[in-house]
N, CA, C and O atoms as a MOPAC input file, in Angstrom:
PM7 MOZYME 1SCF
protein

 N      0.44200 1    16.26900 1    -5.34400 1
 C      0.10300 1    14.86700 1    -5.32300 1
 C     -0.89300 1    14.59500 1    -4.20300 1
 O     -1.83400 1    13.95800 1    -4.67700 1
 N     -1.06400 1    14.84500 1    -2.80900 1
 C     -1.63700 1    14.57200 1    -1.62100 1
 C     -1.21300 1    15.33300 1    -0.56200 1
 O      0.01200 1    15.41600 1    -0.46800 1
 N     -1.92800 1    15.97600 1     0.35200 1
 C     -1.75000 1    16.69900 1     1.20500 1
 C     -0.64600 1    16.38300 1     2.18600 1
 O     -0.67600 1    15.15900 1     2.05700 1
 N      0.18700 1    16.57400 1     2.96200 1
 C      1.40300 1    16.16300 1     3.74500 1
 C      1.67900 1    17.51600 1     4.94300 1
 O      1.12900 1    18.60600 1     5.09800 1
 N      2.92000 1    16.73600 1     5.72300 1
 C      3.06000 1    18.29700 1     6.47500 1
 C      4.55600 1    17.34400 1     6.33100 1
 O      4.79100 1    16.34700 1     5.64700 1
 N      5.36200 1    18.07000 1     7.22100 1
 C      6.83600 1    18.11100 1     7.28400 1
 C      6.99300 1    17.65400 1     8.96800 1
 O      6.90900 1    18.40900 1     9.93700 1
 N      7.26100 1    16.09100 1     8.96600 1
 C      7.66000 1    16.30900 1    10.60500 1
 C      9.06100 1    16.72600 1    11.42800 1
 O      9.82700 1    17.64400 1    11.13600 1
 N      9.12900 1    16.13900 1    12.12200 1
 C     10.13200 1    17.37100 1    12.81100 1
 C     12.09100 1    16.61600 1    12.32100 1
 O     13.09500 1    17.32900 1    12.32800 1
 N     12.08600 1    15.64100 1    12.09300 1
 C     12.97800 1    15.41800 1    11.07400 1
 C     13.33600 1    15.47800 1     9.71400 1
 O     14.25600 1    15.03500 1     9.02600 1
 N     11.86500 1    16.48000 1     9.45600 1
 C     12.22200 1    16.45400 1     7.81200 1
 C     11.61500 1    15.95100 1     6.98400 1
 O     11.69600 1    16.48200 1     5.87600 1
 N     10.92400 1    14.97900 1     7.09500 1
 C     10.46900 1    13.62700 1     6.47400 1
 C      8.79000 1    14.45100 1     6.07800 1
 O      8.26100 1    15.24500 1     6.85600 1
 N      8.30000 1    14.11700 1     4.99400 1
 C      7.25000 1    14.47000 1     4.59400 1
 C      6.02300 1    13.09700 1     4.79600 1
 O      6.20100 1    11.99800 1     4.27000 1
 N      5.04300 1    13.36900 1     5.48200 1
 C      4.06900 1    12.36700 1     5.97300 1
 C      2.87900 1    13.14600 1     5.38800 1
 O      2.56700 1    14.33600 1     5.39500 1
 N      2.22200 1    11.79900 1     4.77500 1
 C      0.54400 1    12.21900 1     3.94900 1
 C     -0.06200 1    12.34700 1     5.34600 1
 O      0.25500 1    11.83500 1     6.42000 1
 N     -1.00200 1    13.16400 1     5.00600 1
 C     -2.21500 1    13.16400 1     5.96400 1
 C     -3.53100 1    12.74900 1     5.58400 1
 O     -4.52200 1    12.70400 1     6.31200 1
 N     -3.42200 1    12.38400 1     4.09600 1
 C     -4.48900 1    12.32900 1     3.22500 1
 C     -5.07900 1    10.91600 1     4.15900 1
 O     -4.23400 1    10.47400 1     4.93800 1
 N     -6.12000 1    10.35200 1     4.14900 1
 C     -6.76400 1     9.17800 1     3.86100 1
 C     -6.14200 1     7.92600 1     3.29600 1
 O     -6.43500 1     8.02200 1     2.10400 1
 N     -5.58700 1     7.01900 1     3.41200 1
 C     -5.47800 1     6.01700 1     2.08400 1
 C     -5.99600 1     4.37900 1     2.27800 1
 O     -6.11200 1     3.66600 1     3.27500 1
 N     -6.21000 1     4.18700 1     1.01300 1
 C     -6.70200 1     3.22600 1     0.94200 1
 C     -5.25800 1     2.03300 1     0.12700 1
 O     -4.18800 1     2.40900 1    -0.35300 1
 N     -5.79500 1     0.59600 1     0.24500 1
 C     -4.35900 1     0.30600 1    -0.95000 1
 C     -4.63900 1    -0.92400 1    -0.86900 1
 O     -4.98100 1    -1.46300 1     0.18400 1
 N     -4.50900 1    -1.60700 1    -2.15500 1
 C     -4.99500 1    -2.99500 1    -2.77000 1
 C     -3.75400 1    -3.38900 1    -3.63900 1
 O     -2.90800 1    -2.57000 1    -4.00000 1
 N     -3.72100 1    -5.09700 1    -4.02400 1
 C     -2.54600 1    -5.62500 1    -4.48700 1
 C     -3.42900 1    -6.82600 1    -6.22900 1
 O     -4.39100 1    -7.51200 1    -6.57400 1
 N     -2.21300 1    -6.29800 1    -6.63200 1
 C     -2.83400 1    -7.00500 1    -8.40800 1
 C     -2.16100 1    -8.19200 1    -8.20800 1
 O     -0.94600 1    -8.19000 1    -8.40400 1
 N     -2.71300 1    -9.21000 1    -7.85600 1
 C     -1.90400 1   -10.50600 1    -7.74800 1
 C     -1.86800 1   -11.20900 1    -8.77800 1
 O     -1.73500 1   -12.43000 1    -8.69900 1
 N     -1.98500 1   -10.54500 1    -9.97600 1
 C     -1.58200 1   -11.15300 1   -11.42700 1
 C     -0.12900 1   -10.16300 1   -12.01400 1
 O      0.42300 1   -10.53400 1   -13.05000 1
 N      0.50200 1    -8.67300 1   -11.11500 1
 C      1.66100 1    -8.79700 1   -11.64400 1
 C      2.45100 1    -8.78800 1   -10.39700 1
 O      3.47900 1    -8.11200 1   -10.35500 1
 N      2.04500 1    -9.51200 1    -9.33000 1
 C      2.95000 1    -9.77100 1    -8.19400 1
 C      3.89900 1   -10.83500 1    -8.29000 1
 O      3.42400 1   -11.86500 1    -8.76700 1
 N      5.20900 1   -10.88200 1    -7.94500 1
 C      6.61900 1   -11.63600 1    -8.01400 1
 C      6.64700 1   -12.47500 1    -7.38800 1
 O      6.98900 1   -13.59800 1    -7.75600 1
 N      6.09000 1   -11.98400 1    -5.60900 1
 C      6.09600 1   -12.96500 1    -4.59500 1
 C      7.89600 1   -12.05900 1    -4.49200 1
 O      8.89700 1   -12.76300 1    -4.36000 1
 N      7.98500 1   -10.90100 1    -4.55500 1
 C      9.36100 1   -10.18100 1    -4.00500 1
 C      9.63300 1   -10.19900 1    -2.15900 1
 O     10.57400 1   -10.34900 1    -1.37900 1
 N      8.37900 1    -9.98400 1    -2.11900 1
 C      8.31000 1    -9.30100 1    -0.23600 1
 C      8.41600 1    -8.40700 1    -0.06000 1
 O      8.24300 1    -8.28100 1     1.15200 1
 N      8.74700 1    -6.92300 1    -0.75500 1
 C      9.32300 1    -5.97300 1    -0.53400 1
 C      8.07100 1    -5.16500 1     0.29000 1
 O      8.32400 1    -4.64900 1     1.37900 1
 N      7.20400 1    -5.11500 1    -0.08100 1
 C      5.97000 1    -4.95600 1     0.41200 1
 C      5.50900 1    -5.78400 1     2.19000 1
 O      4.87500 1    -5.30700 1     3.13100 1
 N      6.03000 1    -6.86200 1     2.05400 1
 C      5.38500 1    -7.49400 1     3.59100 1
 C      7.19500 1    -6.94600 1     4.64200 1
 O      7.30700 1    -6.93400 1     5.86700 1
 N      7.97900 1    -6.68600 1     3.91500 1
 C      8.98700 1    -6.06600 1     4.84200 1
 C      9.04600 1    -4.52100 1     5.44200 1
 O      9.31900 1    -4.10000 1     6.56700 1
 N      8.68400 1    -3.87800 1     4.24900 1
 C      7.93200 1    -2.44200 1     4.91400 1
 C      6.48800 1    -2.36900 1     5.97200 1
 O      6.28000 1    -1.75800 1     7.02000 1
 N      5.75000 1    -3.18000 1     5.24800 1
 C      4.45700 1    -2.64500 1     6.31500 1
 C      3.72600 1    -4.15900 1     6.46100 1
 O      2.71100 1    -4.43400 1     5.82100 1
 N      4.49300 1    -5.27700 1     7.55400 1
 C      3.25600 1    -6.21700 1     7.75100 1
 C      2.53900 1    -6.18700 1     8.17800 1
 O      1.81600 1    -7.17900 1     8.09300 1
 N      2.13600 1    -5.15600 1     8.92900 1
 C      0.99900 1    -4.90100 1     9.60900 1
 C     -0.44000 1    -4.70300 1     7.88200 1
 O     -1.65800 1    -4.58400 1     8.00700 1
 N      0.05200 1    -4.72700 1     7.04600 1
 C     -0.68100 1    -4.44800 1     6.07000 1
 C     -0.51200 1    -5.57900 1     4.79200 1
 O     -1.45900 1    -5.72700 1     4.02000 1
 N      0.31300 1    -6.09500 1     4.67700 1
 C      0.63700 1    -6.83600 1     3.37000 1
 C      1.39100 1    -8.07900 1     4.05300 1
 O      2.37200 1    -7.87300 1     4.76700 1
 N      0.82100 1    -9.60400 1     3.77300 1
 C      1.64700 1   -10.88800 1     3.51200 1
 C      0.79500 1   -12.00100 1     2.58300 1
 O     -0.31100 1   -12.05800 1     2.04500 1
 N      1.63700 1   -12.60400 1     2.68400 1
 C      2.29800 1   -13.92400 1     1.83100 1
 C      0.84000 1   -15.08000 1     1.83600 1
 O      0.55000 1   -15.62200 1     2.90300 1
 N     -0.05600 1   -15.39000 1     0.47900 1
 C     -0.31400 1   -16.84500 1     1.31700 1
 C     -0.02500 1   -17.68800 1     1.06300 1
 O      1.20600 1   -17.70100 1     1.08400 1
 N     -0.44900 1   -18.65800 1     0.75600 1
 C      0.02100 1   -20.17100 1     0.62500 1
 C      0.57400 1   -19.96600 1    -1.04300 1
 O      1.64900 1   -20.48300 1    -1.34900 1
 N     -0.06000 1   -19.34700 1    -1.87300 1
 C      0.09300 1   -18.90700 1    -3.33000 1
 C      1.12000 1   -18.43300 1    -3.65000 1
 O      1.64100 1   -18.47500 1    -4.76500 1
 N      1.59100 1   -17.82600 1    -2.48300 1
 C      3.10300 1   -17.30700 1    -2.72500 1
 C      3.18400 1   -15.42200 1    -3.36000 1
 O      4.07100 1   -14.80400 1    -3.94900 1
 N      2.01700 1   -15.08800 1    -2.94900 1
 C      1.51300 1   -14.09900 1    -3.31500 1
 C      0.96100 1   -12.96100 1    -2.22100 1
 O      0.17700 1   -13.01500 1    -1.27400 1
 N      1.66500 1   -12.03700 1    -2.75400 1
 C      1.08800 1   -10.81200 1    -1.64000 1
 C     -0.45800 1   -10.86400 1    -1.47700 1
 O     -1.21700 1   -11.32600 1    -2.32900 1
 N     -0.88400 1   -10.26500 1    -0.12500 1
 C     -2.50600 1    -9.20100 1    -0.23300 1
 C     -2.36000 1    -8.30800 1     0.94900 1
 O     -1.33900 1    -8.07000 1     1.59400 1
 N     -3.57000 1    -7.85800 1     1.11300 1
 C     -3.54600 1    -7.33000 1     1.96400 1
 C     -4.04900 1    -7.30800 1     3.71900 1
 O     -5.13400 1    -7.37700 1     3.14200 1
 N     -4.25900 1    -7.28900 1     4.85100 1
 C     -4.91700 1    -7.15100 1     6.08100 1
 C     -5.43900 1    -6.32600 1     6.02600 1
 O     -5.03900 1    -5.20200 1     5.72500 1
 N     -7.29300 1    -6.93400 1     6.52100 1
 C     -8.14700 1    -5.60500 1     7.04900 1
 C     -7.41100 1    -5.06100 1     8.62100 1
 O     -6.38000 1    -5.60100 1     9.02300 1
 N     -7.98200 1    -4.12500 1     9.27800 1
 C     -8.20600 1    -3.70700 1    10.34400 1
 C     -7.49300 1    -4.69900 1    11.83300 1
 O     -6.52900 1    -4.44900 1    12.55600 1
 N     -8.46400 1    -5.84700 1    11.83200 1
 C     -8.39000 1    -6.72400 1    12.42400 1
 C     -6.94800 1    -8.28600 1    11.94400 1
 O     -6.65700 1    -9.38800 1    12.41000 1
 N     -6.50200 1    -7.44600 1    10.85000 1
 C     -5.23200 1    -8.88700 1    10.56700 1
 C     -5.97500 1   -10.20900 1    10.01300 1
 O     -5.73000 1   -11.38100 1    10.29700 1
 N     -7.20200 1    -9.55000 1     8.91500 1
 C     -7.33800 1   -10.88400 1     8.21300 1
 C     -7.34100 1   -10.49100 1     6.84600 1
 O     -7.92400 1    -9.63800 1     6.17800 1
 N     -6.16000 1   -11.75200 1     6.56100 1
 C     -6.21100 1   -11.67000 1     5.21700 1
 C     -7.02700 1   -11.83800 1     3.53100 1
 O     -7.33000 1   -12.91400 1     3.01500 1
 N     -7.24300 1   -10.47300 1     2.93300 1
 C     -8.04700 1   -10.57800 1     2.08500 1
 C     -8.03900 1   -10.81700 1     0.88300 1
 O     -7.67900 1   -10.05900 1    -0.01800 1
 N     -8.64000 1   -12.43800 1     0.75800 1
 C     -7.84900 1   -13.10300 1    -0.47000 1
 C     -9.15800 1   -12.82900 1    -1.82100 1
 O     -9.06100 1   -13.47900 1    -2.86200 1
 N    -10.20600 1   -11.91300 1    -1.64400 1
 C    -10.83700 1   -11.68500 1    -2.79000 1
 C    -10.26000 1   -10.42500 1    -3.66900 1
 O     -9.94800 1    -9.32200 1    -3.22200 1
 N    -10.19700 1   -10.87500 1    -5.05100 1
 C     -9.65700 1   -10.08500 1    -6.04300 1
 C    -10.03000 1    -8.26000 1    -5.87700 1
 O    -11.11700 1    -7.69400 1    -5.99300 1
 N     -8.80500 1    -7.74400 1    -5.60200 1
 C     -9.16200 1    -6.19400 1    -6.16000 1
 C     -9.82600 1    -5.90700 1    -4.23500 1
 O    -10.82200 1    -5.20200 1    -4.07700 1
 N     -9.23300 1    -6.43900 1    -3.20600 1
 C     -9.92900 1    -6.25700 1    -1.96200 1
 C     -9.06800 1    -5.04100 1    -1.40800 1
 O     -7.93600 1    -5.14000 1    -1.88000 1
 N     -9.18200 1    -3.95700 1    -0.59900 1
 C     -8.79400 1    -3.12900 1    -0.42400 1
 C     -8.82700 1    -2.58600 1     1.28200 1
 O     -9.88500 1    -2.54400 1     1.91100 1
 N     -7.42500 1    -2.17500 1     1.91000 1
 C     -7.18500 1    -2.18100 1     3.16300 1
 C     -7.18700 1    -0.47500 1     3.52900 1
 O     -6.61500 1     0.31900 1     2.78200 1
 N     -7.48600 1    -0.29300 1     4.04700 1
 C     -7.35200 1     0.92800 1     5.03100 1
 C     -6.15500 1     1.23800 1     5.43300 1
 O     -5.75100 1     0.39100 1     6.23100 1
 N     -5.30900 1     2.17700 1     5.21600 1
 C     -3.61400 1     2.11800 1     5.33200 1
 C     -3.76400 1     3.14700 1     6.73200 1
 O     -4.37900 1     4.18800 1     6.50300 1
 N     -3.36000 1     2.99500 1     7.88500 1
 C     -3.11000 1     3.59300 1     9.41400 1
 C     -2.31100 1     4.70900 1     8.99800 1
 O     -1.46200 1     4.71800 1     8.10600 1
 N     -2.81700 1     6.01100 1    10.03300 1
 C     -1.68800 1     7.00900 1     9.72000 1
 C     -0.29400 1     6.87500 1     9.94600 1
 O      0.52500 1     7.58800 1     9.36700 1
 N      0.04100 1     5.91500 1    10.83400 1
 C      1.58700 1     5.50800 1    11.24200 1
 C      2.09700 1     4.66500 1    10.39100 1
 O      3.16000 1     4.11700 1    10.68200 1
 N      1.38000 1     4.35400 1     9.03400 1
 C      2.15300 1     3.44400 1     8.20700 1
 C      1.83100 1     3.80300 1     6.75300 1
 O      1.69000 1     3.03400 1     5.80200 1
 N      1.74200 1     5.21200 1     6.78700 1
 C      0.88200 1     5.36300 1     5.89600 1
 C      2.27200 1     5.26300 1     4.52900 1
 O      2.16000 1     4.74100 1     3.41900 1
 N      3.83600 1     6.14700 1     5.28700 1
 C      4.94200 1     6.36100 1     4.65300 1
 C      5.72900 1     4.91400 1     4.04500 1
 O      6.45500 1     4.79100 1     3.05800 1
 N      5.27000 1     3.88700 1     5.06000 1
 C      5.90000 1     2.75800 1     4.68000 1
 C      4.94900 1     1.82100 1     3.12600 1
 O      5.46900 1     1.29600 1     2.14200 1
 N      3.66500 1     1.92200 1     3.44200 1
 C      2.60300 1     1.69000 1     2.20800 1
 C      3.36800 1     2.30900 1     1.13600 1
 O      3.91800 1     1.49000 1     0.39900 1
 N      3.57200 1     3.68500 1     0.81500 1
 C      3.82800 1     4.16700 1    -0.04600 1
 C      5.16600 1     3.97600 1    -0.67100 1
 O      5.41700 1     4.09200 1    -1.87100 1
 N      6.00100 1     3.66600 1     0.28900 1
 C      7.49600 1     3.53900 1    -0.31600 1
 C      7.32900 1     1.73000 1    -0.59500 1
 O      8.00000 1     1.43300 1    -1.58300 1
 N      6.87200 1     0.93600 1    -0.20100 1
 C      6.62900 1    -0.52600 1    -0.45800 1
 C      5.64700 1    -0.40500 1    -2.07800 1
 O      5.57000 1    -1.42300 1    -2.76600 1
 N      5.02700 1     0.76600 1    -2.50300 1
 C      4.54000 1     0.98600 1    -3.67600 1
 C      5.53300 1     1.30200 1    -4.68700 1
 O      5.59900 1     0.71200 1    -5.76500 1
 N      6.40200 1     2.36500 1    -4.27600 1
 C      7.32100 1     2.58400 1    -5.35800 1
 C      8.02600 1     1.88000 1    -5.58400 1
 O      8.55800 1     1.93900 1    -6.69300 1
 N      8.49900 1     0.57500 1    -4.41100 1
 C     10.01500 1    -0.00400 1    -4.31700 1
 C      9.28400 1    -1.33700 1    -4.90500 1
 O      9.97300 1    -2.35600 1    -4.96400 1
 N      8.32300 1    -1.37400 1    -5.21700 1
 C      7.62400 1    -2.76500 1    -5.72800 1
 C      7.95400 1    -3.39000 1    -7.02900 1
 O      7.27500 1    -2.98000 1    -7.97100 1
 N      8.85000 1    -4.29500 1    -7.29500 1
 C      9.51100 1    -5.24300 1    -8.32200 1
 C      7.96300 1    -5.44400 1    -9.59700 1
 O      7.96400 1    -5.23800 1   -10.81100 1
 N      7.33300 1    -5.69600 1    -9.10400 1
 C      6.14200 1    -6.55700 1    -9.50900 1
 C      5.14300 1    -4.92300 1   -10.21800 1
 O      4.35600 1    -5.07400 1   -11.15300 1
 N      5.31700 1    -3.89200 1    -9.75200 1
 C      4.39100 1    -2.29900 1   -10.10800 1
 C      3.08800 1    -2.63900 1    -9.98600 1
 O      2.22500 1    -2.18300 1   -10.73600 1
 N      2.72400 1    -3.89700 1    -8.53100 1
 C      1.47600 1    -4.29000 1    -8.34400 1
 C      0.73000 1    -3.87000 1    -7.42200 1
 O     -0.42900 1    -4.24700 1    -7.25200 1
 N      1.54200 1    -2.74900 1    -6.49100 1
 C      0.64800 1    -2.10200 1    -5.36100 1
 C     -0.30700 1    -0.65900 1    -5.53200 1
 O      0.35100 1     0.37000 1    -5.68700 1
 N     -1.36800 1    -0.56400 1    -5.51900 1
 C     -2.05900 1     0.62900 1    -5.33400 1
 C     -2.55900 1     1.33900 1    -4.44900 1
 O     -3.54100 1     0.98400 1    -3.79700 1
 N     -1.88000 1     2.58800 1    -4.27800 1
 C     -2.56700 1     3.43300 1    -3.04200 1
 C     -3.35200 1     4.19200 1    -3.49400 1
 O     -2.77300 1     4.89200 1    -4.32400 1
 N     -4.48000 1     4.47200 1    -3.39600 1
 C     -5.48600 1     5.26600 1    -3.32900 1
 C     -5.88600 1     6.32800 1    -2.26400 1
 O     -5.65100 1     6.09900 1    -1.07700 1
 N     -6.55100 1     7.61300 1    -2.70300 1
 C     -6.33100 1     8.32800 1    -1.88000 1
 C     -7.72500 1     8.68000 1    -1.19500 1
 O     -8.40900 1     9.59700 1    -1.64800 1
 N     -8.04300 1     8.09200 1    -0.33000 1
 C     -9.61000 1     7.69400 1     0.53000 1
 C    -10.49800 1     8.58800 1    -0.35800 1
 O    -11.37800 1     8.08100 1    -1.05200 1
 N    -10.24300 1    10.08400 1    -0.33800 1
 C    -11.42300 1    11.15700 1    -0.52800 1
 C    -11.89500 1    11.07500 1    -2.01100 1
 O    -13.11800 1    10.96800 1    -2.10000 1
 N    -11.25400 1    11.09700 1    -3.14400 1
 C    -11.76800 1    10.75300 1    -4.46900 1
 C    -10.79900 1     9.31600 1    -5.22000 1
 O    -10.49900 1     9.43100 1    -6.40900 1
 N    -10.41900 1     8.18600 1    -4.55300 1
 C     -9.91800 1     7.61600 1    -5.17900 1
 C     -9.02900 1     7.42300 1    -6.31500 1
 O     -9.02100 1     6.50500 1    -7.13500 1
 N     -8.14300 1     8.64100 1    -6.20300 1
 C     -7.32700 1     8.93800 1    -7.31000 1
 C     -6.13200 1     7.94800 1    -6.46300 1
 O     -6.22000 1     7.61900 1    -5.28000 1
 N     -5.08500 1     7.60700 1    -7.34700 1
 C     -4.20200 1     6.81900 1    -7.18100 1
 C     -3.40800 1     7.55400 1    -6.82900 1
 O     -3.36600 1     8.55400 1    -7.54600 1
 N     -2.32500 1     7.54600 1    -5.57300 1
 C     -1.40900 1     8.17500 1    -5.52700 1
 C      0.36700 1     7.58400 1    -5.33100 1
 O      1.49600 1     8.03200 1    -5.13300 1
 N     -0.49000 1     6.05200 1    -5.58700 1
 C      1.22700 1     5.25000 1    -5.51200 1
 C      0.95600 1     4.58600 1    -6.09500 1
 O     -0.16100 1     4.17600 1    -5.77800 1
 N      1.52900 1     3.90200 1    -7.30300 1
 C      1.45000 1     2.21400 1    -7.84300 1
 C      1.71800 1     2.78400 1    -9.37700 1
 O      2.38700 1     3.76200 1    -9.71100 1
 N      0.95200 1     1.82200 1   -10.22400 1
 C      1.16600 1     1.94300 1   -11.91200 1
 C      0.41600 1     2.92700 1   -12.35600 1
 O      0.74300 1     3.63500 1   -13.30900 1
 N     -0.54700 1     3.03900 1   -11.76300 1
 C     -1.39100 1     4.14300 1   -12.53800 1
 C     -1.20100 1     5.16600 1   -12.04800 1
 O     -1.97400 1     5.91000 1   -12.65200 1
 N     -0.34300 1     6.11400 1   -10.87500 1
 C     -0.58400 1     7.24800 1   -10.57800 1
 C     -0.00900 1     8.05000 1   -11.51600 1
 O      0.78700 1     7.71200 1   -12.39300 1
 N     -0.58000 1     9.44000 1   -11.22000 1
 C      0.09700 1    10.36800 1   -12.08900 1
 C      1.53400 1    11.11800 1   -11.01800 1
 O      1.61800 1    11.50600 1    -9.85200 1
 N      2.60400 1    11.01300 1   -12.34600 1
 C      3.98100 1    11.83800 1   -11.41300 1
 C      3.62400 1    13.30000 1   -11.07000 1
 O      4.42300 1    14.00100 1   -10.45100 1

C-alpha cells in the first residue's frame, strides 16, 4: 500500500508523503475526522468538515487539498477509515494514488 517502518511500539507509521482533501457532498458533519487530527480537519459554519493549510486556514474551495505532517500522518489515516460519511481522501504526495478514503485500493 505505502512505504512505512515499524516504531518502537509496534505501530506501523507511513513515511510516504501525503496529501488529503474532504468531499463535502458525502460528509455527515460526524467529527470523527476533526477529533483525530485538528490540527488538519474542522467544522464551518455549514456544518461541514475541510481541511487546514500549513498555517491553520481553512480551505473552503471545492476538492482543496492539505499537506498531512509526518506526526499526524497515522491519525489522517485512521480519521479516513473511521469516516461515517467515506468522504476523506489521502493521497499519496509522489504519484497521487489514493491510499485512504473510497477510492483506494485494499
Amino acid at each position: 500500500m505505502f512505504a512505512a517502518f515499524t516504531g518502537r511500539f509496534g505501530v506501523s507509521v507511513p513515511t510516504d508523503e501525503l496529501s488529503v482533501w474532504v468531499d463535502q457532498d458525502l460528509c455527515t458533519g460526524d467529527g470523527l475526522c476533526v477529533q483525530y487530527a485538528p490540527e488538519i480537519f474542522e467544522f464551518d459554519v455549514d456544518g461541514l468538515a475541510y481541511v487546514k493549510d500549513g498555517g491553520g486556514t481553512l480551505q473552503l474551495t471545492t476538492g482543496s487539498r492539505a499537506e498531512v505532517p509526518a506526526g499526524l500522518r497515522l491519525e489522517v489515516l485512521d480519521a479516513a477509515r473511521e469516516c461515517p460519511g467515506d468522504c476523506i481522501h489521502v493521497l499519496r504526495a509522489a504519484d497521487g494514488r489514493e491510499v485512504a478514503g473510497p477510492d483506494a485500493e485494499d
